[in-house]
C-alpha positions, 0 to 999 in steps of 0.5 A: 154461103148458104145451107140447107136443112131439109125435110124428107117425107113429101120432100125427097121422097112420098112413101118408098119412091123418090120425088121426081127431081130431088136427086138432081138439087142434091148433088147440085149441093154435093157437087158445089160443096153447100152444106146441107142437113136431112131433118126427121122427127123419126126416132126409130131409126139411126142417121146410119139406118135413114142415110142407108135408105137415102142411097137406096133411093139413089142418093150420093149421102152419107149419114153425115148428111142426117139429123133426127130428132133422136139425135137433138133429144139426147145431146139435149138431155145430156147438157142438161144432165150428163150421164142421167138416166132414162125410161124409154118408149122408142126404138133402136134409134132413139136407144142409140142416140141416149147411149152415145150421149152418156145416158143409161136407159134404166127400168127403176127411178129414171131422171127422164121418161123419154117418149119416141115413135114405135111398133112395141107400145104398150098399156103396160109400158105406159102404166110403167111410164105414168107411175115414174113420172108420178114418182118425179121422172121428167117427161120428154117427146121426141117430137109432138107429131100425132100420126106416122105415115106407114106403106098402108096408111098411118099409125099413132106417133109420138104426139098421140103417145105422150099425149095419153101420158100428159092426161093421165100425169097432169104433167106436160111434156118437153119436146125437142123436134121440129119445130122447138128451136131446140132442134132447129138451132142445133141442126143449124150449128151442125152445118156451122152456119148464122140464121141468115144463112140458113134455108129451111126446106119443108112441106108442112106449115105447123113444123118445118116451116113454123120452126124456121121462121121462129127461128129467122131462116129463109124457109121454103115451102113446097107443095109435093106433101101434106100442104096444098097452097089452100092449106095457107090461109088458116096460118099468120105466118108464111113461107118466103118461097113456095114452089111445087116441088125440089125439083123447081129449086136451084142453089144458084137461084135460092142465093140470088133470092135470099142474098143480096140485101136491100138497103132497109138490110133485107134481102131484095125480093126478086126472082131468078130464073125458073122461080117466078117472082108470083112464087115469093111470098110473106113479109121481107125479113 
C-alpha cells in the first residue's frame, strides 16, 4: 500500500482557485481507500478551519485528512514536556493545538516562547519575547518559511519573525514543520505507513521535497507553484518524479512506479501510462 502526504498551496490550489485537475486525483484516493495527509506549515489556522476551506473549493475531505505544523509543534513540545507552559506568537490554530496538547499559554515564565505565523505581531510582543528567552524560555518556530502568500501578495512569516528574535537573543531556534523530520515523521505515522510506502507530493525544492528524501519517501515534484524545472539546478538533491501538475498523476500509475522492486531492492524506474519515463528523475533508491 502506499499513501500521500500532500502540500497545498501551488498543489491543490494557487490563491482562492483550484488547480485544474486536483479534485479528481483526490477522490481517486477517496474512492480507493489510499490514505492520505494535506500538510501546511500555516499555523494560523485549525485542521477544521483548512478542511472547511478545502470542501469550499469542492473537495470530499474532512479535517481527518489535515496535518499542520501546528499540530506536529504541540504534540512535539508535549512529549518533550507534558502540561509546560508557553508564550506565544501565533494565532487561533496554533493556540488551539497547545490546548489540545496539555499546554497553558501563559504571559510570566513560559518553558517555551513559540513562534507562528500572524497578522497581530508586534514590537511589543517581540521585546516580551526576547527578554522570556533571555530569562531561559526555549525558543520554538512553527516553521522557518520567511514569507506568506497573501490575495495581494506576500507578507512576513514565521521564519522572518523568529529570525528577528535569533538576532536579538543569540539564541537559534527549534523547528518543527517542513521539512525537519519532526513533522514529516510524525505525519507519516498518522497514515500508519513505513517510509517506503510513503509518497511526498510538493512544489517547493527547499521544503517538501528536501524533507521527504531526508526522510526516504518517494517524493514527487510538480511545477504548478513556486519551482520551475530551471529552478532544479542550484540543489544536490532531486525529486523521483516531476510532473506539471496533480493533475498528470494517478495512483495506479504512482504504484506501479515506485513499487515493484528491482533485484539490487530498489524500485524499478519504469513508467505507467501517462507518466512519460523523461519525467522520472534522480538516483534509484
Amino acid at each position: 500500500m502506499f499513501g500521500y502526504l500532500i502540500d497545498m498551496d501551488g498543489v491543490i490550489y494557487r490563491g482562492h482557485e483550484l488547480i485544474p485537475g486536483a479534485d479528481r486525483f483526490i477522490h481517486e484516493l477517496r474512492d480507493e481507500g489510499v490514505p492520505f495527509l494535506f500538510l501546511t506549515n500555516n499555523s494560523q489556522r485549525t485542521r477544521r478551519d483548512v478542511a472547511t476551506r478545502l470542501q469550499r473549493l469542492g473537495l470530499a475531505v474532512e479535517e481527518e485528512h489535515v496535518f499542520t505544523c501546528a499540530m506536529a509543534t504541540a504534540r512535539f513540545l508535549a512529549q518533550q514536556k507534558p502540561n509546560g507552559t508557553a508564550y506565544v506568537i501565533g494565532e487561533g490554530g496554533l493556540l488551539t493545538a497547545l490546548h489540545n496538547n496539555g499546554f497553558a499559554v501563559v504571559d510570566r515564565d513560559p518553558d517555551y516562547v513559540v513562534v507562528g505565523e500572524g497578522r497581530t505581531f508586534s514590537f511589543e510582543m517581540a521585546e516580551h519575547a526576547l527578554n522570556l528567552i533571555r530569562a531561559g524560555a526555549k525558543l520554538v518556530a512553527t516553521n522557518l518559511d520567511p514569507n506568506c502568500p497573501t490575495r495581494d501578495g506576500m507578507r512576513p512569516g514565521c521564519g522572518a519573525l523568529v529570525a528577528l528574535l535569533e538576532a536579538a537573543s543569540g539564541v537559534r531556534a527549534f523547528s518543527v514543520g517542513k521539512p525537519s523530520p519532526v513533522m514529516i515523521r510524525a505525519a507519516r505515522k498518522e497514515l500508519g505507513l513505513s517510509a517506503s510506502q510513503t509518497v511526498m507530493i510538493g512544489d517547493t525544492m527547499d521544503t517538501d521535497i528536501l524533507g521527504g528524501v531526508q526522510m526516504g519517501y518517494h517524493t514527487v515534484l510538480v511545477l504548478s507553484g513556486t519551482t520551475s524545472r530551471d529552478d532544479l539546478v542550484r540543489y544536490a538533491f532531486r525529486p523521483d518524479l516531476i510532473v506539471e501538475s496533480i493533475a498528470d498523476l494517478r495512483h495506479a500509475e504512482l504504484a506501479a512506479t515506485f513499487g515493484p522492486l528491482s533485484p539490487s531492492g530498489g524500485p524499478i524506474r519504469k513508467a505507467g501510462p501517462g507518466v512519460p519515463p523523461h519525467r522520472l528523475v534522480g538516483p534509484t533508491r
